[in-house]
C-alpha positions in Angstrom: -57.6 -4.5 -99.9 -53.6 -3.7 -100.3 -52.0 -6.1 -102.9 -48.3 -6.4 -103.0 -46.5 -5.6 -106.3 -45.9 -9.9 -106.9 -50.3 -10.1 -106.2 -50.5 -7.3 -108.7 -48.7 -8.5 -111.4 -50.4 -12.2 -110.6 -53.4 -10.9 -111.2 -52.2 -9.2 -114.4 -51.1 -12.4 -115.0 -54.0 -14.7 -115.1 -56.4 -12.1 -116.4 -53.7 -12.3 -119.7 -53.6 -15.8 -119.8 -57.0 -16.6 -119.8 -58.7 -14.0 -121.9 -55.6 -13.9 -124.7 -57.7 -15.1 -127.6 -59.3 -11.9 -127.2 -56.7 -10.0 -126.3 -54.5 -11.1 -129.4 -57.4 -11.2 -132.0 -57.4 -7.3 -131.3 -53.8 -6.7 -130.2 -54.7 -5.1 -126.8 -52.3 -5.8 -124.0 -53.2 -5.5 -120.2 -51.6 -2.5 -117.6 -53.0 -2.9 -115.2 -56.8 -5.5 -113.5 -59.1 -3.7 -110.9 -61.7 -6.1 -109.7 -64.4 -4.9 -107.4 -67.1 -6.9 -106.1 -70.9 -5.1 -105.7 -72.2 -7.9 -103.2 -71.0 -10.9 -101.1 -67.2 -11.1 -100.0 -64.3 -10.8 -102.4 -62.3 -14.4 -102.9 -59.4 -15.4 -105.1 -61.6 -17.1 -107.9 -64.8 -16.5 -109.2 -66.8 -19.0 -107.5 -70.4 -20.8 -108.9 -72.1 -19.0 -106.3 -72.1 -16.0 -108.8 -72.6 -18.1 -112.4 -72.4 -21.2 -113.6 -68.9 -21.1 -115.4 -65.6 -21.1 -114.0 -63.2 -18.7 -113.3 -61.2 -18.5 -116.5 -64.3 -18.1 -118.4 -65.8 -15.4 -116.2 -62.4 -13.3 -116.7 -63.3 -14.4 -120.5 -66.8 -13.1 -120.2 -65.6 -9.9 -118.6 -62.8 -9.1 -121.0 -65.3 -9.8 -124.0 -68.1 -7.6 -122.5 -65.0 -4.8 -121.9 -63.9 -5.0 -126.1 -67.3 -5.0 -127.3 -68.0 -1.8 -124.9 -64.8 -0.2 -125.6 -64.8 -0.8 -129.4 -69.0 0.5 -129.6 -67.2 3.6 -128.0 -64.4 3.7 -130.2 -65.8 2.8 -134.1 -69.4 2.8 -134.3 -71.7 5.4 -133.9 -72.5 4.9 -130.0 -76.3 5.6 -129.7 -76.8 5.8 -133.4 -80.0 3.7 -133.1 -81.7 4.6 -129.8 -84.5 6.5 -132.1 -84.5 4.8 -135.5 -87.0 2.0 -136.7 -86.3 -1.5 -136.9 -84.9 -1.3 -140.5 -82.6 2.1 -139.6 -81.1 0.0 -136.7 -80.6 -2.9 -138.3 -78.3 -0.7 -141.1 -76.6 1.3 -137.9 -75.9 -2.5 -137.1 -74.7 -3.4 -140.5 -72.9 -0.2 -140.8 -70.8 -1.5 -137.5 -69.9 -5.1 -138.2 -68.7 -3.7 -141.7 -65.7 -1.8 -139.6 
């Protein structure tokens, strides 16, 4: 699909302006939005075909999924727990939400 620049930057746009409690709780700011659908046909807004929320809380959804991921990565020990009991992940947990 070839976006013009004024698609692009709508895009970047709307992704900001719905999902900026997160983005300004953490101070990130958005470049650039790549969307890219694994089945059915692309459209302009999520639609309830896919979920049962709408479209700004699907880009919500997304953008908390992509913090969460990219904060595991960035602070916590990624994988600390994959071969620890129940009690040594549950400090690897502690140990994460103290950062």
């Amino acid at each position: 699909m070839n976006e013009s620049q004024q698609d692009k930057q709508d895009v970047i746009a709307q992704w900001s302006f719905d999902t900026r409690p997160i983005l300004g709780r953490f101070h990130l700011w958005l470049d650039d939005v790549q969307v890219e659908w694994s089945r059915g046909k692309p459209s302009k807004e999520f639609t309830h075909q896919l979920s049962f929320l709408d479209g700004r809380l699907e880009r919500l959804f997304a953008m908390t999924a992509a913090v969460t991921a990219l904060g595991t990565q960035v602070f916590a020990r990624f994988g600390a727990g994959a071969t620890l009991d129940k009690a040594g992940l549950n400090e690897v947990k502690k140990n994460a939400d103290a950062i």
